[in-house]
PyMOL Python script that loads the backbone (N, CA, C, O; Angstrom):
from pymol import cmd

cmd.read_pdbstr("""\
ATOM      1  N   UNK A   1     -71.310 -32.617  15.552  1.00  0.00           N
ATOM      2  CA  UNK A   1     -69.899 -32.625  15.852  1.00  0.00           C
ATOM      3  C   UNK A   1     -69.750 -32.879  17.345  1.00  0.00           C
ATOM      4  O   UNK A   1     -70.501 -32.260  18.099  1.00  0.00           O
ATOM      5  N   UNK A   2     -68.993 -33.598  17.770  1.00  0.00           N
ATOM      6  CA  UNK A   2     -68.524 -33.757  19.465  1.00  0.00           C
ATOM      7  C   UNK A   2     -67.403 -33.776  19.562  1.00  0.00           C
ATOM      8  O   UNK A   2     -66.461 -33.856  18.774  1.00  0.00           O
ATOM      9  N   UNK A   3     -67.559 -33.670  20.944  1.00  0.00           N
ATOM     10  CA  UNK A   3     -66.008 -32.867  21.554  1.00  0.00           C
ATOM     11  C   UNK A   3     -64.915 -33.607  21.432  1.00  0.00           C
ATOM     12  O   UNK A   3     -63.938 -32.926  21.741  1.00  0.00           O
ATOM     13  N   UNK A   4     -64.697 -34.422  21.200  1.00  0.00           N
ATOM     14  CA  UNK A   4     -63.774 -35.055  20.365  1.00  0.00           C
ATOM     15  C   UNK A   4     -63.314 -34.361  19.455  1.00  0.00           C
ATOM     16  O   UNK A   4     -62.171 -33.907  19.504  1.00  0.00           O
ATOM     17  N   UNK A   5     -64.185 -34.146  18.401  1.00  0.00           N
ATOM     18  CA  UNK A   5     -63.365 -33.748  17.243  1.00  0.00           C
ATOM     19  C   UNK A   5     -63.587 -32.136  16.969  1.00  0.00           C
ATOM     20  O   UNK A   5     -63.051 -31.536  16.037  1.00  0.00           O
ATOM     21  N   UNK A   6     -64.523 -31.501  18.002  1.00  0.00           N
ATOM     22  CA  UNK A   6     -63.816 -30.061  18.201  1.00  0.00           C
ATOM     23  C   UNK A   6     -62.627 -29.801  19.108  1.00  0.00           C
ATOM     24  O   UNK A   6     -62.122 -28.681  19.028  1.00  0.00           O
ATOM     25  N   UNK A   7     -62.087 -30.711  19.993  1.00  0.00           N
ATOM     26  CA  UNK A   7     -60.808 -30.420  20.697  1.00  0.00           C
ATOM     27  C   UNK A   7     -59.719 -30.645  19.427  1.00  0.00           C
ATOM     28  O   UNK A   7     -58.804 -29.858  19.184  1.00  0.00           O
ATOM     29  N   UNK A   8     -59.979 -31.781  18.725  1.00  0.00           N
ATOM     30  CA  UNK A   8     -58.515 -32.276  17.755  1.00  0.00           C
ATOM     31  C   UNK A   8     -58.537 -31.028  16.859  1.00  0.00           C
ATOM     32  O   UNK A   8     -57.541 -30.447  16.427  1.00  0.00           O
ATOM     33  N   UNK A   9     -60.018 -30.655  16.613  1.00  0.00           N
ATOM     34  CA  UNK A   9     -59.939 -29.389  15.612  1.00  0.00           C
ATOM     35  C   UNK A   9     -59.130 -27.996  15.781  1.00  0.00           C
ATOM     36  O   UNK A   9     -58.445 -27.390  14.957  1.00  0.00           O
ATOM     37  N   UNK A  10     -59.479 -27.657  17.297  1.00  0.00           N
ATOM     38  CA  UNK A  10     -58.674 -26.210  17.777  1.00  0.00           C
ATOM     39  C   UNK A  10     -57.240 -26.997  18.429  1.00  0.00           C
ATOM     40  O   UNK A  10     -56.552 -26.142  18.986  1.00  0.00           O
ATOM     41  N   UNK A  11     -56.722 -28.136  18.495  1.00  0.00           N
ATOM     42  CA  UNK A  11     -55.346 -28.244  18.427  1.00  0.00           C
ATOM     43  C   UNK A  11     -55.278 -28.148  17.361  1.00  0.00           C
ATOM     44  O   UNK A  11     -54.892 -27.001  17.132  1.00  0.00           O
ATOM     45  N   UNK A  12     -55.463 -28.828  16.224  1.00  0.00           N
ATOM     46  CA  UNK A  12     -55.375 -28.429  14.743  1.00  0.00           C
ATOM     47  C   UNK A  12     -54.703 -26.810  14.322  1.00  0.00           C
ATOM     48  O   UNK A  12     -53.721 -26.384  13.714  1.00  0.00           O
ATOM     49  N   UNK A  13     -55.917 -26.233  15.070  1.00  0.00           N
ATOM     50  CA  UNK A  13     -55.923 -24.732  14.520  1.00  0.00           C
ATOM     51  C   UNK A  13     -54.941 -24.386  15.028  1.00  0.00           C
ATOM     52  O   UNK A  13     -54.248 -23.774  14.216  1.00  0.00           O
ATOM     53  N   UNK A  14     -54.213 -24.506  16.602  1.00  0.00           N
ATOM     54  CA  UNK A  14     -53.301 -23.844  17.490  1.00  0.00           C
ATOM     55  C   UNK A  14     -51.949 -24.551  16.816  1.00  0.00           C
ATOM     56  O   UNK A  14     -50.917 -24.090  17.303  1.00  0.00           O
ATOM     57  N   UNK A  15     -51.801 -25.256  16.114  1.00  0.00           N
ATOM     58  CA  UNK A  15     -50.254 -25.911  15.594  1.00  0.00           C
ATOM     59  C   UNK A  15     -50.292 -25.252  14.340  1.00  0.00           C
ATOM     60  O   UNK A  15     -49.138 -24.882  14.124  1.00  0.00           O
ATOM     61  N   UNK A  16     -51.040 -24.910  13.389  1.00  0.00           N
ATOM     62  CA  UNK A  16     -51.039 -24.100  12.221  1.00  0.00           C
ATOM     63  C   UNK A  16     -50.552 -22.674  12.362  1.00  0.00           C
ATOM     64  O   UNK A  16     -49.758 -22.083  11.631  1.00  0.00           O
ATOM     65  N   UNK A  17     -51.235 -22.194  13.542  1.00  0.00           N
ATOM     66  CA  UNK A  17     -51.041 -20.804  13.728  1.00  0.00           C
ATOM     67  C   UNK A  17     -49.380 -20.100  14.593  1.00  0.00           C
ATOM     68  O   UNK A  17     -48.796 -19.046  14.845  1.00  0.00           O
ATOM     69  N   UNK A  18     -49.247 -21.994  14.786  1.00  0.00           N
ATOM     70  CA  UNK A  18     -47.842 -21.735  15.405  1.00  0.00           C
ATOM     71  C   UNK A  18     -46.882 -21.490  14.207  1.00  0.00           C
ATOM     72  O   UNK A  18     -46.107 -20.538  14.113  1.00  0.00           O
ATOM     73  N   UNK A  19     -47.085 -22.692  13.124  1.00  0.00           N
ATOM     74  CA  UNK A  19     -46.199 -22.565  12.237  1.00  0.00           C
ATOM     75  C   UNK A  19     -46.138 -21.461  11.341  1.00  0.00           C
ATOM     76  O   UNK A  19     -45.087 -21.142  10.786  1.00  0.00           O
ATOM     77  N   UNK A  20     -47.530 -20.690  11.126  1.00  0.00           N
ATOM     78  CA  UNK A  20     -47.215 -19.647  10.423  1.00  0.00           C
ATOM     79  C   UNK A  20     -46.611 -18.709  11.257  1.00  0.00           C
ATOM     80  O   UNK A  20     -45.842 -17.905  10.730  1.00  0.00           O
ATOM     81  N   UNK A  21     -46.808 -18.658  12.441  1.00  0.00           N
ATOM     82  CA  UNK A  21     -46.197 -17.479  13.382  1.00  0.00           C
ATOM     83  C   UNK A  21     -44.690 -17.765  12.978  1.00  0.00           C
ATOM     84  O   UNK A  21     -44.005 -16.801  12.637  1.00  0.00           O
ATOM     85  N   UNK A  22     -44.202 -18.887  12.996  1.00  0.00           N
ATOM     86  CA  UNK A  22     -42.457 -19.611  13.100  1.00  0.00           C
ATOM     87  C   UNK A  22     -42.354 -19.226  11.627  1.00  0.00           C
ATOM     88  O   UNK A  22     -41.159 -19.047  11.393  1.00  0.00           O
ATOM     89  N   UNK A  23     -42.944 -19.061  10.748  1.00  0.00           N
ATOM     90  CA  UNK A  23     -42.667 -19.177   8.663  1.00  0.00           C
ATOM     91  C   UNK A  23     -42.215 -17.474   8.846  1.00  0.00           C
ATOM     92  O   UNK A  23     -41.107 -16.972   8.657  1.00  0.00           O
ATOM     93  N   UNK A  24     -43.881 -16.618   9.409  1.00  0.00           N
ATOM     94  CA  UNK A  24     -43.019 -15.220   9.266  1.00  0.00           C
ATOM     95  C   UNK A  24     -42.283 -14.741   9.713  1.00  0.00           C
ATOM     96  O   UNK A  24     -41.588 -13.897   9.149  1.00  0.00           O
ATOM     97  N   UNK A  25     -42.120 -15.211  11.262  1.00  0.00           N
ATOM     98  CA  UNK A  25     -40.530 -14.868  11.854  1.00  0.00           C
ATOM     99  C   UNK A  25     -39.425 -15.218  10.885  1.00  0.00           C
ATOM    100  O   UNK A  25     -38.624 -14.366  10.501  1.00  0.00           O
ATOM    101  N   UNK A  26     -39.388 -16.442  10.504  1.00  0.00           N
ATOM    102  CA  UNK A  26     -37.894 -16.377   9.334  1.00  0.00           C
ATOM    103  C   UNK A  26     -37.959 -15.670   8.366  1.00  0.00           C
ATOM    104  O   UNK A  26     -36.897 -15.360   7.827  1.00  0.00           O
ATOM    105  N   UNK A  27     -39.177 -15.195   7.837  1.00  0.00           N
ATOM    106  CA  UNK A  27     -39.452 -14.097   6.681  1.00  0.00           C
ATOM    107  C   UNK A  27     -38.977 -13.203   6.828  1.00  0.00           C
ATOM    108  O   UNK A  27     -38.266 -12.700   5.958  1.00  0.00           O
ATOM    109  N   UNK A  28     -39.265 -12.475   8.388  1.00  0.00           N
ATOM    110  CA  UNK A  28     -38.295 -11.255   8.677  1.00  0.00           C
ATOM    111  C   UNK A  28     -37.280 -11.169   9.022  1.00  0.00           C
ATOM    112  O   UNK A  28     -36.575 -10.168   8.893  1.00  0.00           O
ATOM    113  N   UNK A  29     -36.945 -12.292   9.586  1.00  0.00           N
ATOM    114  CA  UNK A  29     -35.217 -12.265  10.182  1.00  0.00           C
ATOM    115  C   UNK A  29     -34.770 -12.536   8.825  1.00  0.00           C
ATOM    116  O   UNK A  29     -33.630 -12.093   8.961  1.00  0.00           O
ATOM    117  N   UNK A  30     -34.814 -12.934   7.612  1.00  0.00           N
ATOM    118  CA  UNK A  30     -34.300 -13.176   6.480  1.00  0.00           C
ATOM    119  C   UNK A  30     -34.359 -11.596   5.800  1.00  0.00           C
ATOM    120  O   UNK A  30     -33.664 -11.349   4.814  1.00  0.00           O
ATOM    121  N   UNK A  31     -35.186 -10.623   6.366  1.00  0.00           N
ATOM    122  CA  UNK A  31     -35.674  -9.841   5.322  1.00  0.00           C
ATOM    123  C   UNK A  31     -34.610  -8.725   6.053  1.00  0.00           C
ATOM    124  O   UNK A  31     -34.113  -7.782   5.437  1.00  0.00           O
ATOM    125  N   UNK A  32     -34.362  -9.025   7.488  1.00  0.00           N
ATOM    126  CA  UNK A  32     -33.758  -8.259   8.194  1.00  0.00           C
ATOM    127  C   UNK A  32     -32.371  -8.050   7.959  1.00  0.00           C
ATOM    128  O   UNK A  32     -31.865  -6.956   8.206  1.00  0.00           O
ATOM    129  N   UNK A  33     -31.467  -9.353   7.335  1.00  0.00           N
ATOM    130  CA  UNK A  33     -30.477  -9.888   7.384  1.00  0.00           C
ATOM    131  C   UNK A  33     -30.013  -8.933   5.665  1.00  0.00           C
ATOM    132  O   UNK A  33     -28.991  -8.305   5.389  1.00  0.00           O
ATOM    133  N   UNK A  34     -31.319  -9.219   4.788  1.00  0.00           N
ATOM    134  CA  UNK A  34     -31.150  -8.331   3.654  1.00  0.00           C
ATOM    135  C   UNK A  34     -30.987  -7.496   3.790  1.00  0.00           C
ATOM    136  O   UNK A  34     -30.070  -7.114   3.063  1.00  0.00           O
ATOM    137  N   UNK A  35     -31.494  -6.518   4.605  1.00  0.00           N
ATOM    138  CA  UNK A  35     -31.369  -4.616   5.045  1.00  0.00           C
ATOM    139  C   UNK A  35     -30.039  -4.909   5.522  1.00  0.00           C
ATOM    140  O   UNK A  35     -29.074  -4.594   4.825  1.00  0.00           O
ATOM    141  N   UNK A  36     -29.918  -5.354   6.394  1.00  0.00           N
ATOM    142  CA  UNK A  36     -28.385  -4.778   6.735  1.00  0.00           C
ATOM    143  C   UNK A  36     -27.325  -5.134   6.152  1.00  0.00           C
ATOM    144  O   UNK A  36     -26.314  -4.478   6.403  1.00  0.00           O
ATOM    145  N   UNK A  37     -27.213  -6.546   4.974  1.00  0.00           N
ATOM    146  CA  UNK A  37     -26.291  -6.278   4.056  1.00  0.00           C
ATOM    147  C   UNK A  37     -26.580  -5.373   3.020  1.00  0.00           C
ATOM    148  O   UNK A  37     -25.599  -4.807   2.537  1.00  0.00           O
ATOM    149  N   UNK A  38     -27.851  -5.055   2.491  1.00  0.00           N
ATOM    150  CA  UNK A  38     -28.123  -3.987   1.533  1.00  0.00           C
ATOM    151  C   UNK A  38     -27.187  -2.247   2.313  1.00  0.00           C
ATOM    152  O   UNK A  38     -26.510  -1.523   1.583  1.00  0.00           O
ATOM    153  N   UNK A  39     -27.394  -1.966   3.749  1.00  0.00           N
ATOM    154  CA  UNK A  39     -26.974  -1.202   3.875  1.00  0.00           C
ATOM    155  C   UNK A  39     -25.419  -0.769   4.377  1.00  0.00           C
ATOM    156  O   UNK A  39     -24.865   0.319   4.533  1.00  0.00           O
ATOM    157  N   UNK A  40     -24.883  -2.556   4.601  1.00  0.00           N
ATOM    158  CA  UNK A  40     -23.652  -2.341   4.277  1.00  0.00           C
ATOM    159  C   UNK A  40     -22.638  -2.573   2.949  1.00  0.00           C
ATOM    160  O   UNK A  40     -21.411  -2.670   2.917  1.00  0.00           O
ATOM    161  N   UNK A  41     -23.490  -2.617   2.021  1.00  0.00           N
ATOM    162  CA  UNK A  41     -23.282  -2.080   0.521  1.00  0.00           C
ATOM    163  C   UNK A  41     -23.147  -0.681   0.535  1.00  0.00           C
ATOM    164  O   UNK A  41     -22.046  -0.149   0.388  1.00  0.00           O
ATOM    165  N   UNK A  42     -24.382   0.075   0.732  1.00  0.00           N
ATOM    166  CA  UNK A  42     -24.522   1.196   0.724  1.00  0.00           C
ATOM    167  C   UNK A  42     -23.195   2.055   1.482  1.00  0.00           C
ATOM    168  O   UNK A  42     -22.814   3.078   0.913  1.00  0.00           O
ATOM    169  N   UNK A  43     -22.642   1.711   2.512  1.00  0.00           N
ATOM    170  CA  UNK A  43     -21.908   2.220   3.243  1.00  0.00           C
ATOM    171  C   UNK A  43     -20.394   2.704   2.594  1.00  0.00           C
ATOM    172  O   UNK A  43     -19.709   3.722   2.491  1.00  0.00           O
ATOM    173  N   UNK A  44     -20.351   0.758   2.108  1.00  0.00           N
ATOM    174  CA  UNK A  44     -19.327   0.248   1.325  1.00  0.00           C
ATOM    175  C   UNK A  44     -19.142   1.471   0.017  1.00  0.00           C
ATOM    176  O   UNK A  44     -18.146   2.186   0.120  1.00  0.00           O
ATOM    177  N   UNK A  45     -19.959   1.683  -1.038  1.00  0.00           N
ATOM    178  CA  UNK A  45     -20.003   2.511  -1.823  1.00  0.00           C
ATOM    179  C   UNK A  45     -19.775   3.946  -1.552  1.00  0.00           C
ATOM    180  O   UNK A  45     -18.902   4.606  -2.114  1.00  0.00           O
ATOM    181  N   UNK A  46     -20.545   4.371  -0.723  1.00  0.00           N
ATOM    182  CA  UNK A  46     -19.628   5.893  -0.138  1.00  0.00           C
ATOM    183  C   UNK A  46     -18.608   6.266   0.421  1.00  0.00           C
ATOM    184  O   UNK A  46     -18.164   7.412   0.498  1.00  0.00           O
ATOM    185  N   UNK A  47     -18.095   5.079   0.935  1.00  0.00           N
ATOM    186  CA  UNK A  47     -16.653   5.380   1.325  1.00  0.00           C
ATOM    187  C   UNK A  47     -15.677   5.369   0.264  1.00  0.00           C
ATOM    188  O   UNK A  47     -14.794   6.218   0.140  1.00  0.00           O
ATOM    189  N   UNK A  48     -15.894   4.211  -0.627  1.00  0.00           N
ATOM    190  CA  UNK A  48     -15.149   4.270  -1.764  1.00  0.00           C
ATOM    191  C   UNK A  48     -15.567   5.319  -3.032  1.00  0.00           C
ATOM    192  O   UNK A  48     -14.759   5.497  -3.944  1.00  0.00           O
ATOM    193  N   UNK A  49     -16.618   5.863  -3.027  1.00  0.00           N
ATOM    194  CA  UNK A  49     -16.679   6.988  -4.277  1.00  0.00           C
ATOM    195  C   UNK A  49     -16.053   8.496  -3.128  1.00  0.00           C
ATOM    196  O   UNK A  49     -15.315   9.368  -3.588  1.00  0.00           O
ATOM    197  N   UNK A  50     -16.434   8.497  -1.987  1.00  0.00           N
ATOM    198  CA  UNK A  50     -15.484  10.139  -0.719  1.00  0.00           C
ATOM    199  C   UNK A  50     -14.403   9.762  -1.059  1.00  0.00           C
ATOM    200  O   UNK A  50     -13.824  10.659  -1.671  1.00  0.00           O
ATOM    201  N   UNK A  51     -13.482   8.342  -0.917  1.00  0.00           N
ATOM    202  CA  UNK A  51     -12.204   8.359  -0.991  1.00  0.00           C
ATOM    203  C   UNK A  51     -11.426   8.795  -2.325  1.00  0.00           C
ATOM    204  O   UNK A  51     -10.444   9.533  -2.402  1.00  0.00           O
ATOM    205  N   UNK A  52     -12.274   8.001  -3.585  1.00  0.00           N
ATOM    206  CA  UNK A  52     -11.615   8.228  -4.907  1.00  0.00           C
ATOM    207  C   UNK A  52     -12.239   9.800  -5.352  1.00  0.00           C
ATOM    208  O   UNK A  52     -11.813  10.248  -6.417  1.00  0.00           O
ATOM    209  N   UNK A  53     -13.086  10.519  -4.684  1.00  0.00           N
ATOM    210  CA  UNK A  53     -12.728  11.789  -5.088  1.00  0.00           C
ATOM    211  C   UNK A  53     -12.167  12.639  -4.130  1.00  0.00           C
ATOM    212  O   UNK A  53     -11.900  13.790  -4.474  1.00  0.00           O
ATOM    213  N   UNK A  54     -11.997  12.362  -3.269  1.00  0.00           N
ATOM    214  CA  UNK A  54     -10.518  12.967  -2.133  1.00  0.00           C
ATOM    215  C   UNK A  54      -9.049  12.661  -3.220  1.00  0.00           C
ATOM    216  O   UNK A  54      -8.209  13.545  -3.388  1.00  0.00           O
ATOM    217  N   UNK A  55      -8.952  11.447  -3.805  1.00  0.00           N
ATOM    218  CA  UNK A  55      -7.436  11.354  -4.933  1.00  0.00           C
ATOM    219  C   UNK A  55      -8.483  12.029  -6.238  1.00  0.00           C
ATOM    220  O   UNK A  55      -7.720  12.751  -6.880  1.00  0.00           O
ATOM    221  N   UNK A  56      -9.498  12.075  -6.706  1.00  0.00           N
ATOM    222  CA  UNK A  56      -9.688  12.766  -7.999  1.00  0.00           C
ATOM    223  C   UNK A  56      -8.890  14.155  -7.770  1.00  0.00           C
ATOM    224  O   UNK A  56      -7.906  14.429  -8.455  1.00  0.00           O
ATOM    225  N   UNK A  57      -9.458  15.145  -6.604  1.00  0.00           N
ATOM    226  CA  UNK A  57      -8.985  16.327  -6.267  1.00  0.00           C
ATOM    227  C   UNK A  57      -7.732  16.030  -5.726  1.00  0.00           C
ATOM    228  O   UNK A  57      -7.456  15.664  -6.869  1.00  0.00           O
ATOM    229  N   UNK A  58      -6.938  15.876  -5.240  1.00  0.00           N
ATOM    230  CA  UNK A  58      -5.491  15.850  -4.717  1.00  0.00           C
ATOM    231  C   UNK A  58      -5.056  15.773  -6.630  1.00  0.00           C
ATOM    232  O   UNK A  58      -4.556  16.776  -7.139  1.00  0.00           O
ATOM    233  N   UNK A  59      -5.271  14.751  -7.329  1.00  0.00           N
ATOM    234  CA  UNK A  59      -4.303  14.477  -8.301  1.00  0.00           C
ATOM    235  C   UNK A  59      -4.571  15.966  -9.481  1.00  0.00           C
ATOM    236  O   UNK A  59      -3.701  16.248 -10.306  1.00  0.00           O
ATOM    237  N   UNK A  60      -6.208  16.984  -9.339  1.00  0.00           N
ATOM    238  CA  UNK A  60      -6.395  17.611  -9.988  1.00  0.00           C
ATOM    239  C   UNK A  60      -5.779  18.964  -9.827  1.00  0.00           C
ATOM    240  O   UNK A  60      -5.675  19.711 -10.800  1.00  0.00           O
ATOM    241  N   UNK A  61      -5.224  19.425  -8.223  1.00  0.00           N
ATOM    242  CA  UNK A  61      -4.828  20.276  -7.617  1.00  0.00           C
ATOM    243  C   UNK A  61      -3.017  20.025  -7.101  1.00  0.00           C
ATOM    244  O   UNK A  61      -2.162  20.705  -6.533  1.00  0.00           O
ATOM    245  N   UNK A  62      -3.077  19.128  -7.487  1.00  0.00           N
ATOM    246  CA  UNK A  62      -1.438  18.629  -7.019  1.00  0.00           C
ATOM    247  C   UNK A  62      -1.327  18.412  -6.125  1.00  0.00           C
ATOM    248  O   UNK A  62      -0.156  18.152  -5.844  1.00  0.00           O
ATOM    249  N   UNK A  63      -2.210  18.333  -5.100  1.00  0.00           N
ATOM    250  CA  UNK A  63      -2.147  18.468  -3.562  1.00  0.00           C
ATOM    251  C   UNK A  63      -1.405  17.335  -3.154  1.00  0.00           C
ATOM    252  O   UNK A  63      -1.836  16.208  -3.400  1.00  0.00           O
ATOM    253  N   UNK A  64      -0.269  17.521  -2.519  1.00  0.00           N
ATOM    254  CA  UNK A  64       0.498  16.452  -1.950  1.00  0.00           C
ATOM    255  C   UNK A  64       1.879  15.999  -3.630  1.00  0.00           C
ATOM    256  O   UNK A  64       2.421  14.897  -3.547  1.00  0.00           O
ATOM    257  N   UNK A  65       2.182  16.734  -4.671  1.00  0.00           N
ATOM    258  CA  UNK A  65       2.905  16.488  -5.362  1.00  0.00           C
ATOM    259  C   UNK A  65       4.185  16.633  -4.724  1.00  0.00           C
ATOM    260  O   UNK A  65       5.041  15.810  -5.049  1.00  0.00           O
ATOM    261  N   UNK A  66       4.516  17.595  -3.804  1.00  0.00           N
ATOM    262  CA  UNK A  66       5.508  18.228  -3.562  1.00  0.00           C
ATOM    263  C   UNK A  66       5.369  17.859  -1.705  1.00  0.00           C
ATOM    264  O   UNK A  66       4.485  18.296  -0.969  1.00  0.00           O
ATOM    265  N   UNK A  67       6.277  17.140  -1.386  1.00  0.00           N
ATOM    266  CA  UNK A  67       6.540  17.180  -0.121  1.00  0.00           C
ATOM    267  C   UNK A  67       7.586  17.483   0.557  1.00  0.00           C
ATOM    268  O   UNK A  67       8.588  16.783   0.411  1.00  0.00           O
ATOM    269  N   UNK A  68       7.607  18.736   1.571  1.00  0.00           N
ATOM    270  CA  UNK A  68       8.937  19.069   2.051  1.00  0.00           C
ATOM    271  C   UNK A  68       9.566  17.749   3.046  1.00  0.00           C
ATOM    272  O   UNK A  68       8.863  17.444   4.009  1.00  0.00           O
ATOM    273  N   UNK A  69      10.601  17.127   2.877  1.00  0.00           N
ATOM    274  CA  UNK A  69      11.061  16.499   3.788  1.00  0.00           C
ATOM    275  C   UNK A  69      11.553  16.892   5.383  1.00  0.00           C
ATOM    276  O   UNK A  69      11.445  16.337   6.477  1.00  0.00           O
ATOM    277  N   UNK A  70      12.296  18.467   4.768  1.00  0.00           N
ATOM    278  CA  UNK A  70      13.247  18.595   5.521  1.00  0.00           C
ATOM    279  C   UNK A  70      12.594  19.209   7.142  1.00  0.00           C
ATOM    280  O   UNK A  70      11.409  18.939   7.334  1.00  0.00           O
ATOM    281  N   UNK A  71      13.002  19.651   7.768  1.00  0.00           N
ATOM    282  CA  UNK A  71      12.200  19.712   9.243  1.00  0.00           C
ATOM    283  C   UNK A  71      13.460  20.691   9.738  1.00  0.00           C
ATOM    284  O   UNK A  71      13.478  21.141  10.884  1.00  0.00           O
TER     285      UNK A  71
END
""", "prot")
cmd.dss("prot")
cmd.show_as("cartoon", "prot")
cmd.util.cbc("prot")
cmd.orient("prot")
């Protein structure tokens, strides 16, 4: 083998290792992008099951049936 074609070889190697470096970066920024809409689902869902049982209890207790206007 001569140096010729061990230089083309380790550029070879150094452009491969770039692109996989560049493939898993989008792997994680993709994977990253999933977590934080997964956890603004999650968010999404507890606010709306605290809220509808804040009205389950108000509508089970009457709370708020009766409002005094007057002052």
């Amino acid at each position: 083998m001569d140096l010729t074609q061990a230089i083309s070889g380790m550029q070879q190697a150094k452009v491969m290792s770039q692109i996989q470096v560049a493939v898993a970066r989008k792997v994680m920024d993709s994977q990253k992008a999933n977590g934080a809409a997964a956890l603004k689902l999650l968010e999404a869902a507890s606010n709306t099951t605290s809220k509808a049982g804040d009205a389950l209890v108000a509508a089970a207790t009457g709370l708020g049936g009766e409002i005094d206007t007057y002052a």
